[in-house]
LUMRO-906275 format. One line per 4 residues: number of its first residue (from 0); for each residue x, y, z of C-alpha. Coordinates in Angstrom, 3 decimals, always signed. Example, Ala and Ser with C-alpha at 12.3 -4.5 7.8 and 13.67 -1.06 7.14 Angstrom:
BEGIN
0) +12.300:-4.500:+7.800 | +13.670:-1.060:+7.140 $
% end
This chain:
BEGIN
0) +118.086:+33.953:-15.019 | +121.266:+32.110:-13.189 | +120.311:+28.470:-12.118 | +121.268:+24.832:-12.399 $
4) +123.226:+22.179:-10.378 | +126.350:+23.044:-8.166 | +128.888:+20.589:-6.569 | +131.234:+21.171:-4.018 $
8) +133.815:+21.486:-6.685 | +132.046:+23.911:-9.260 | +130.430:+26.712:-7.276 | +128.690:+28.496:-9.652 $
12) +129.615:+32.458:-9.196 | +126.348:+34.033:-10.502 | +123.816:+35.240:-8.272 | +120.594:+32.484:-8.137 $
16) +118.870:+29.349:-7.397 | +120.978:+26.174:-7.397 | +119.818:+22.062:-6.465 | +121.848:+19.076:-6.728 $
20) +119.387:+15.814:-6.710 | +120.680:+13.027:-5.002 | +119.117:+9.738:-5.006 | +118.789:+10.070:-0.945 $
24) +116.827:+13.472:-1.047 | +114.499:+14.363:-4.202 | +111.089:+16.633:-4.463 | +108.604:+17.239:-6.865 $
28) +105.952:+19.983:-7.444 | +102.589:+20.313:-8.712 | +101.675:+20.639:-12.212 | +101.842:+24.390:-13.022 $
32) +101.936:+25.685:-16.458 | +104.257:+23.156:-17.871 | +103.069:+21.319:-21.060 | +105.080:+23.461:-23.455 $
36) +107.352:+21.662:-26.319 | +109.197:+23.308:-28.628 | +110.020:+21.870:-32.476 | +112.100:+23.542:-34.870 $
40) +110.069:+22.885:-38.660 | +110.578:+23.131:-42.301 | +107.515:+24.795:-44.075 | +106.730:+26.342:-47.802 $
44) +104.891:+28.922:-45.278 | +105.076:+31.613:-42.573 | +107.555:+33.271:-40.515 | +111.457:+32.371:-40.431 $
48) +113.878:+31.973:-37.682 | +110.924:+33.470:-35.647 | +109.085:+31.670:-32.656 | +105.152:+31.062:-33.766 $
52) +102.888:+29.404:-30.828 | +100.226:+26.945:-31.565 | +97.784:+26.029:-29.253 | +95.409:+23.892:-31.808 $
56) +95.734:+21.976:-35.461 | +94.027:+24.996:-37.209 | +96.810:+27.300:-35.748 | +99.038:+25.116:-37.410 $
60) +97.762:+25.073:-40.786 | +97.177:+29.102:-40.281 | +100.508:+29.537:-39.584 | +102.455:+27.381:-41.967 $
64) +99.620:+26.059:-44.183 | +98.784:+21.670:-44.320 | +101.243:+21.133:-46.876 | +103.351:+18.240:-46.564 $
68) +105.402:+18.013:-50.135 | +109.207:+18.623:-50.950 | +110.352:+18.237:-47.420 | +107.692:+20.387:-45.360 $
72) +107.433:+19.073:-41.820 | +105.413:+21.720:-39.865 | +101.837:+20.742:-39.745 | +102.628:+17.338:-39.331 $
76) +105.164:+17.731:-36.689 | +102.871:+20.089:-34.684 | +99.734:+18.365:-35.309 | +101.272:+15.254:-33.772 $
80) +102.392:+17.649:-30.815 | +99.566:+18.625:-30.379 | +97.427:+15.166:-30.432 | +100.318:+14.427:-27.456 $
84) +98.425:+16.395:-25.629 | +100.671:+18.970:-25.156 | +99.761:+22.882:-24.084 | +101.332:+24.825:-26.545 $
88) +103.986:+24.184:-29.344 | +106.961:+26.497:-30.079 | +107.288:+25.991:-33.501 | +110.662:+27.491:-34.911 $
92) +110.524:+27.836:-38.974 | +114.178:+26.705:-40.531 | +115.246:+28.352:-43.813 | +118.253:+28.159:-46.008 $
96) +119.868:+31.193:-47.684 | +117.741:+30.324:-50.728 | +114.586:+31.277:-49.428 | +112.440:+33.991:-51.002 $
100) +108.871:+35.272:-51.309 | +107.427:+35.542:-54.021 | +106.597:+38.443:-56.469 | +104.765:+40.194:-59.097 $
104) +105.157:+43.898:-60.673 | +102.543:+45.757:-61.973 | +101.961:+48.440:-64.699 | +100.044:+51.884:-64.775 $
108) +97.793:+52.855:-68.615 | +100.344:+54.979:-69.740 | +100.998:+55.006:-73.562 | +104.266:+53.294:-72.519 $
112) +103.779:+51.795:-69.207 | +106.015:+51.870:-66.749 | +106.039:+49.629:-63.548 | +104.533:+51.027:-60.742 $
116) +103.558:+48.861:-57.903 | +105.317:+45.741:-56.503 | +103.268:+43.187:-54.798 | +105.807:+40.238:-52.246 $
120) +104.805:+37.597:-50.266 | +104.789:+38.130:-46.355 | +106.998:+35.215:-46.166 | +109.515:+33.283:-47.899 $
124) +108.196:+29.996:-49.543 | +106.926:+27.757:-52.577 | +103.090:+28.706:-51.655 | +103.631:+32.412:-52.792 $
128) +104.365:+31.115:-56.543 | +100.602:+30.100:-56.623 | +98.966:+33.358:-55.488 | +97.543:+35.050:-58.860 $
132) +96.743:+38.816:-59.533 | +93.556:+40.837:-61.081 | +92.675:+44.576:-61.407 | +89.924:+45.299:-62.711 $
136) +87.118:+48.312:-61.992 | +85.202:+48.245:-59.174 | +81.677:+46.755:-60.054 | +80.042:+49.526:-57.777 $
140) +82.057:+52.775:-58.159 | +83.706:+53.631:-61.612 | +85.999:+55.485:-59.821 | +87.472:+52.843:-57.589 $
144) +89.311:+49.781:-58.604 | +89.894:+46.066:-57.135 | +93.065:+44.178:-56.685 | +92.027:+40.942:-56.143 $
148) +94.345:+38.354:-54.857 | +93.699:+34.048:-55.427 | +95.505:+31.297:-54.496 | +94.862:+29.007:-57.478 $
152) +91.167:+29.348:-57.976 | +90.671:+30.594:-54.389 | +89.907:+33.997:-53.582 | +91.486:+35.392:-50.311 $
156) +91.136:+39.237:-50.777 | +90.002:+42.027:-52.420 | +91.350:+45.437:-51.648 | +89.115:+48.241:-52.776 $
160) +90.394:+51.361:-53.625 | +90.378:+55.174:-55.063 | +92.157:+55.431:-58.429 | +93.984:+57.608:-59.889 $
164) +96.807:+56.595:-57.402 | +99.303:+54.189:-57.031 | +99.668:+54.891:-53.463 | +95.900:+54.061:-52.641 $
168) +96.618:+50.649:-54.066 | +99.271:+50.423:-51.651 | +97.751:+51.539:-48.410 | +94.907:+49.578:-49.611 $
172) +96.981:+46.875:-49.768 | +98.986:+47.056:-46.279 | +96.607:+48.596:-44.004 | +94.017:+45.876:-43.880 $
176) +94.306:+43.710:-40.850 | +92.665:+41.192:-42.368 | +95.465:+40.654:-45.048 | +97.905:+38.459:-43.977 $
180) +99.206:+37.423:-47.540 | +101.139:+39.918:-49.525 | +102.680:+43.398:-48.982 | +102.730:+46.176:-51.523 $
184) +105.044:+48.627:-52.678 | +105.048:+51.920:-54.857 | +108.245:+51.867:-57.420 | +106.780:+55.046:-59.171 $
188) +103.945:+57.274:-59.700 | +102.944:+56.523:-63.339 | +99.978:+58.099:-65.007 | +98.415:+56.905:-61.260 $
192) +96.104:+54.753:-63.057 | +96.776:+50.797:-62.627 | +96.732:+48.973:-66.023 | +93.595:+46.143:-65.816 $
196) +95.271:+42.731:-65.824 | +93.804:+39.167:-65.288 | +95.638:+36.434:-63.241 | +99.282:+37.775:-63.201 $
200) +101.533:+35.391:-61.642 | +103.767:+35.732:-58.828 | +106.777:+33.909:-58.884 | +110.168:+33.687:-57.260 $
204) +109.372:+31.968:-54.083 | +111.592:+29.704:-52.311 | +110.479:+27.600:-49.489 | +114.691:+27.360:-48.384 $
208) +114.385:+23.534:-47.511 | +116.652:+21.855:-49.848 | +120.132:+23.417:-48.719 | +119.281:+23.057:-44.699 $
212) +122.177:+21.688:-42.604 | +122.452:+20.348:-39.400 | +124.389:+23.666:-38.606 | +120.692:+25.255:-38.879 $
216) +119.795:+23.092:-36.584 | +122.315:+23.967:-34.048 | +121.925:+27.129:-34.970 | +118.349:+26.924:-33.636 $
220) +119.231:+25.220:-30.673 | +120.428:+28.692:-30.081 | +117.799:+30.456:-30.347 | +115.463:+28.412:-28.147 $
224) +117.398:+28.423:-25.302 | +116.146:+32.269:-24.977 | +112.531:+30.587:-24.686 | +110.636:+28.777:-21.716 $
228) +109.736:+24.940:-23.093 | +109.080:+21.702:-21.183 | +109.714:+19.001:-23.789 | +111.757:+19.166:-27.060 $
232) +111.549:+17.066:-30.299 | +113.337:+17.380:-34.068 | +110.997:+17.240:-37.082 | +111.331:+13.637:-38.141 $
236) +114.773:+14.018:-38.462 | +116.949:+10.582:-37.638 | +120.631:+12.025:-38.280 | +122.705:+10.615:-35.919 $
240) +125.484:+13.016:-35.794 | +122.595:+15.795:-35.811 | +121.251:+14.305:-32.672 | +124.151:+13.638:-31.012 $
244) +124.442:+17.471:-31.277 | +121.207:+17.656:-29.600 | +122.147:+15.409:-26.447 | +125.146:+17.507:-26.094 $
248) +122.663:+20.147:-26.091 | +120.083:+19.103:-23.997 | +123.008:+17.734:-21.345 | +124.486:+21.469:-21.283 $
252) +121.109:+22.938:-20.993 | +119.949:+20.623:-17.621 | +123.303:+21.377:-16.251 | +122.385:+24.849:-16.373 $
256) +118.865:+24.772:-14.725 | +116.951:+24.306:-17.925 | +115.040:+21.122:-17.201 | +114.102:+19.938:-20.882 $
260) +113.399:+16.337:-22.226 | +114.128:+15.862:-25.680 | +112.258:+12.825:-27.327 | +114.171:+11.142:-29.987 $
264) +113.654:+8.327:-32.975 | +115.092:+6.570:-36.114 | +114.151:+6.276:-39.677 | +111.545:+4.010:-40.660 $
268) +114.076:+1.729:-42.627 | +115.279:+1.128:-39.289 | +111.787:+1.011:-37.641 | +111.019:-1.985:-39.636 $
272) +114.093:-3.598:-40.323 | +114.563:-7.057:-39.328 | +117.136:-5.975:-36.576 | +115.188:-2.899:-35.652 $
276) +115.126:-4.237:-32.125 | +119.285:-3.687:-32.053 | +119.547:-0.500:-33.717 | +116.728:+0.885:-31.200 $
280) +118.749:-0.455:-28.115 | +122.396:+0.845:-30.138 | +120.632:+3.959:-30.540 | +119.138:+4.453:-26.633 $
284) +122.770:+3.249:-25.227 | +124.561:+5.995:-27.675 | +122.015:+8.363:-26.111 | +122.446:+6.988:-21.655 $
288) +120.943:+10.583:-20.760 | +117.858:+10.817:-18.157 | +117.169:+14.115:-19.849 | +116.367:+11.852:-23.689 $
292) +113.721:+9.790:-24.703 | +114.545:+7.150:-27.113 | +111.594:+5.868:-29.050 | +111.744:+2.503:-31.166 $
296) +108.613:+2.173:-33.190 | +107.028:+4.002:-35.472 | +103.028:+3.805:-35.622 | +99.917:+4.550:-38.211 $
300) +97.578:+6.771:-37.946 | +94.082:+8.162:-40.702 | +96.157:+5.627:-43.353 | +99.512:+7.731:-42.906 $
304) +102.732:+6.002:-41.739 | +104.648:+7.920:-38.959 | +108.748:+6.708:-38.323 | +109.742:+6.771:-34.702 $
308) +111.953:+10.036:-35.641 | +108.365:+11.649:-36.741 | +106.363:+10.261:-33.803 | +108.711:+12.137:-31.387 $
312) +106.785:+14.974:-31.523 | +104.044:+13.331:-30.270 | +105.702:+11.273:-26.997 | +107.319:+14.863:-26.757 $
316) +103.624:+16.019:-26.163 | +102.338:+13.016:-24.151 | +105.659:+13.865:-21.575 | +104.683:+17.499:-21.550 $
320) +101.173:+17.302:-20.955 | +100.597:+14.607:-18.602 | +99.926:+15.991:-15.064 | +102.969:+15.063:-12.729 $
324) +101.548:+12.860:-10.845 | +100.398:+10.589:-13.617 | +103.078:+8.369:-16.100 | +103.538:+7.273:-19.579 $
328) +103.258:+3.638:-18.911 | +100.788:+2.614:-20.735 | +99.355:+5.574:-21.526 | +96.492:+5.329:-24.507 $
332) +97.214:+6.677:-27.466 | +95.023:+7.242:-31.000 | +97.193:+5.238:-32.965 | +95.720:+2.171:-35.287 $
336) +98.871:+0.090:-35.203 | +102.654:+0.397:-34.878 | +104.791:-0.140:-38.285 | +106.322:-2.800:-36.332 $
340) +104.701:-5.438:-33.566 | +107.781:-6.274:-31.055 | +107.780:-9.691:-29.332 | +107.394:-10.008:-26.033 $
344) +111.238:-10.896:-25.590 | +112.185:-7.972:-27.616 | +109.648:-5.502:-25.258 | +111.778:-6.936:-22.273 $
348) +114.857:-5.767:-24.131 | +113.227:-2.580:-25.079 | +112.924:-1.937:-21.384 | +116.267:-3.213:-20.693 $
352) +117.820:-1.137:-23.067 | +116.155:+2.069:-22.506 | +114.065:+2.317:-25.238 | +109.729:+3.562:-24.979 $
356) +108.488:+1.999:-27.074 | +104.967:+1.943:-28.425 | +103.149:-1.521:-28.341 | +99.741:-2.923:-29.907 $
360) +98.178:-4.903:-27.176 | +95.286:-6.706:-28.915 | +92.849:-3.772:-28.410 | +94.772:-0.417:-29.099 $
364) +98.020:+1.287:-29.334 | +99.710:+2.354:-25.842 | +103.093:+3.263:-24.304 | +104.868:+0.175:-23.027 $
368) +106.601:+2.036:-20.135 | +107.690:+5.530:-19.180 | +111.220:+5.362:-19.368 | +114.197:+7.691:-20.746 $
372) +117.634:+6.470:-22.218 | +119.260:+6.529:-18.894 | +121.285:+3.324:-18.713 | +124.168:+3.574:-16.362 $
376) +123.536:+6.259:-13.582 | +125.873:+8.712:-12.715 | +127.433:+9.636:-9.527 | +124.538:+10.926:-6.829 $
380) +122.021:+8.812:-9.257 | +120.125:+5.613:-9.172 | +117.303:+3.451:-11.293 | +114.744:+6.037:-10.607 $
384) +116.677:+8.571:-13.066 | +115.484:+6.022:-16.011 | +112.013:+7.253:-15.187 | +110.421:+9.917:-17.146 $
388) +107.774:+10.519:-14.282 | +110.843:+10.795:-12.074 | +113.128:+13.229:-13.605 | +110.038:+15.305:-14.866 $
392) +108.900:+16.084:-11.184 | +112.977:+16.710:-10.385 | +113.007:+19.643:-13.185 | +109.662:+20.778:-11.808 $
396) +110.518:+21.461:-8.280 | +113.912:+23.059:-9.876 | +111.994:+24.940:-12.265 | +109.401:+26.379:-9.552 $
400) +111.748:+27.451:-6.802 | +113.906:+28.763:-8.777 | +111.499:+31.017:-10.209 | +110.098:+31.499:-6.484 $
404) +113.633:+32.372:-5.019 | +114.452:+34.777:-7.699 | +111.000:+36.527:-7.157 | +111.083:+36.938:-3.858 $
408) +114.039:+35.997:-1.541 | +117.229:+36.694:-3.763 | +118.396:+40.102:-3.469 | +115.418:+40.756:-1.074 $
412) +115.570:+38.670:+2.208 | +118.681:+39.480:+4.958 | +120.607:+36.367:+5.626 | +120.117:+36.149:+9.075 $
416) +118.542:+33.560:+11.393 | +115.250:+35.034:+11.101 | +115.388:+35.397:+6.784 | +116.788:+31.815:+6.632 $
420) +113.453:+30.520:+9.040 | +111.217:+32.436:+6.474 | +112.900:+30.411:+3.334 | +112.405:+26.894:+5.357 $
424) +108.846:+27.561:+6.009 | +107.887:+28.784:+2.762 | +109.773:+25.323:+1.619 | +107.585:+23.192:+3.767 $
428) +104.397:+24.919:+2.958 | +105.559:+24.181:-0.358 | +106.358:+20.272:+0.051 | +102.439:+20.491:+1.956 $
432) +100.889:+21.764:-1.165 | +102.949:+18.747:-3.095 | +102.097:+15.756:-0.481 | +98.326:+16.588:-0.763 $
436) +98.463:+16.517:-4.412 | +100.229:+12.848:-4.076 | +103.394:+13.798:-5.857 | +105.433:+13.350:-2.667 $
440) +104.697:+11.009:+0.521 | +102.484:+12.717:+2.751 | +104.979:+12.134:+5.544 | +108.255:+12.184:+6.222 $
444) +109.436:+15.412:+3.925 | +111.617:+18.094:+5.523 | +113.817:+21.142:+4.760 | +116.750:+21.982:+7.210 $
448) +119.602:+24.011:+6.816 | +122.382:+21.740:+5.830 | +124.627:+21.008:+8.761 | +127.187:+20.137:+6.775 $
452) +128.497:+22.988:+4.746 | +130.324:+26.673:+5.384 | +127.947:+29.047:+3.550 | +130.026:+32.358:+2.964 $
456) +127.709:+35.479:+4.292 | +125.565:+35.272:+0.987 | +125.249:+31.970:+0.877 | +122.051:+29.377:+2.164 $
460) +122.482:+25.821:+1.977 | +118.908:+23.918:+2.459 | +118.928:+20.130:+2.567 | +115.753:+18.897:+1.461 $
464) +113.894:+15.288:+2.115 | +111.275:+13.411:+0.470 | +109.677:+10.360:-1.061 | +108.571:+10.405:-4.549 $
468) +105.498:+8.597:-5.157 | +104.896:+6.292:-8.653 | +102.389:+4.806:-9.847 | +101.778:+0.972:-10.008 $
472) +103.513:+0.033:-13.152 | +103.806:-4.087:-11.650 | +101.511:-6.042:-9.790 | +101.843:-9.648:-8.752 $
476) +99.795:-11.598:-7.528 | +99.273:-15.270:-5.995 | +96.277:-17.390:-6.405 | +96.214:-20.459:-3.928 $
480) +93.601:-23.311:-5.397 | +92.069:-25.238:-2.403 $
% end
């Protein structure tokens, strides 16, 4: 769908919905379905360069299993998405050209045997090389046998089936529902009697993580642009040239009606090193985007260390899945302690410098304040760009009359006088719906036609008006002594 910003310079030519925010004249909208981040992962498990959504932690591990070693970054990268509090995660599976599934052949009882029946992974990765194969006669029926399939010492299936065919094995094999392992196929037809073996091995399987590049990174960048997300985070990954990549990105994307925030982080040498407080700041001011989040500190959590690059996933979660009308600052979160305890001079120039940071205040782990890299506004912007709150209700509004506009009044409604009046009120009954949920001032919010452009004949100009509401993020107080 065609959408984004427009200037009086660059009017885009596609048919669609188009707002310029300026700092005189910004809306918000209610909290619809947002809540949706999207993480590209490296896993020894489950589908490649293919979108999987999880909605809980045992999703996670379904889909691309707990494991953590040699590089694998999905479970902990949604999990922490998830404990964000976001919706739903797009996870994104990464791959190199190395990656394989595993596999095993099997033999019929002839005199000389011959291989019959190939059994493959459903999916590339290291986990395949521990599944183990057994046929042996069926306990019940002589004249059945049972493939039976472990992981390790764990059984996960047992396909029953007629013998005297290799093809029953097969359909056996990939027409149960249930099976969501390995995949069979028939090389020959043998004797059609499959040899009894015990714990045959399959091997071959490459997980594709060592040879990954930042180009598959981009590459993916790609491919989630075809997909609806609110929130966007890497996988603990801290390159700098990588996620300069990603601003680019993320920039191009906004510009274009996409209203994404990326959260990003550093290593945790740089978490804890003793001028981790300048490399955060160097790395938000590299960054000056309202559309990234720049977090400084890493944090612990069950034992388990978490860099500032890993814990983006979870601010990307927090941003995504707080309702509009609520903010970041000093939001609560499950952490025991942050790798590093900033002073309170170095929290002022966290703030300063654009960076959210997570603090320990005594009594639990929280967000110091909701605020994005934005450091030097650009032209039609001021200070309330650098909050999160801010430019999340900004993509909102964007997001949700675009949709509306394309649904019903683009293509559909004349533009005449009486077509034009229809779009205004539908507008206002809009702003209504947003003052009474306290996202916008209850009064003073209008939508006119703009007096002060030349629309051609297809062409509306609306100017709208409103006041943001915030929440109280600084209260001070005097206290007279009599």
């Amino acid at each position: 769908m065609a959408g984004g910003t427009w200037s009086q310079t660059d009017k885009p030519v596609l048919p669609g919905f188009y707002m310029a925010f300026q700092a005189a004249a910004a809306a918000a909208v209610q909290p619809g379905s947002r809540g949706v981040i999207a993480v590209p992962v490296k896993a020894h498990w489950g589908p490649v360069k293919q979108f999987v959504e999880v909605t809980d932690e045992a999703g996670a591990a379904n889909a691309f299993t707990r494991d953590g070693t040699d590089g694998a970054t999905a479970y902990a990268a949604l999990r922490l998405a998830l404990l964000g509090g976001a919706r739903k995660v797009l996870a994104y599976r990464l791959a190199d050209g190395n990656a394989a599934a595993s596999s095993a052949t099997l033999q019929d009882t002839g005199a000389t045997p011959a291989n019959v029946l190939k059994v493959t992974a459903l999916y590339p990765g290291a986990r395949g090389n521990a599944f183990r194969l057994t046929v042996q006669s069926n306990p019940v029926d002589a004249t059945k046998k049972d493939l039976r399939l472990h992981e390790g010492t764990t059984l996960l299936r047992t396909f029953t089936f007629a013998g005297g065919s290799i093809q029953n094995a097969v359909d056996a094999v990939n027409a149960d529902s249930g099976n969501v392992w390995i995949r069979a196929e028939k090389l020959a037809d043998g004797n059609g009697a499959l040899a009894n073996v015990t714990g045959v091995s399959m091997a071959g399987g490459d997980s594709g993580v060592a040879g990954l590049a930042n180009s598959d990174y981009v590459d993916a960048f790609a491919a989630f642009e075809t997909q609806q997300f609110d929130a966007f985070a890497l996988d603990g990954v801290s390159d700098a040239s990588l996620q300069a990549s990603l601003v680019a990105w993320i920039a191009r994307i906004r510009g274009e009606g996409k209203g994404v925030i990326a959260v990003l982080g550093g290593s945790a040498a740089d978490d804890a090193a003793t001028d981790a407080v300048a490399k955060a700041v160097a790395r938000s001011a590299g960054f000056n985007h309202e559309g990234i989040v720049s977090l400084g500190t890493g944090a612990r959590l069950g034992g388990e260390s978490y860099s500032s690059a890993q814990l983006s996933a979870y601010a990307a979660g927090l941003i995504a899945g707080q309702a509009l009308n609520a903010s970041a600052t000093y939001a609560a979160t499950p952490f025991e302690d942050v790798t590093r305890r900033w002073t309170r001079a170095e929290q002022e120039q966290a703030v300063r410098g654009g960076v959210f940071l997570l603090v320990h205040d005594g009594r639990q782990v929280k967000a110091l304040r909701g605020i994005n890299s934005l450091q030097a506004p650009r032209a039609g912007q001021n200070n309330a760009w650098k909050k999160i709150r801010t430019v999340r209700v900004m993509d909102s509004i964007n997001a949700d009359l675009q949709r509306t506009a394309e649904e019903s009044y683009i293509g559909k409604v004349n533009n005449t006088e009486e077509g034009r009046l229809a779009l205004i009120g539908a507008c206002k009954q809009y702003l209504q719906t947003l003052a009474q949920a306290g996202v916008i001032e209850a009064d003073g919010y209008d939508v006119f036609v703009d007096p002060d452009q030349t629309p051609e004949p297809d062409q509306v100009f609306l100017k709208w008006e409103a006041r943001l509401t915030d929440v109280m993020e600084q209260i001070f107080s005097t206290f007279v002594v009599r």
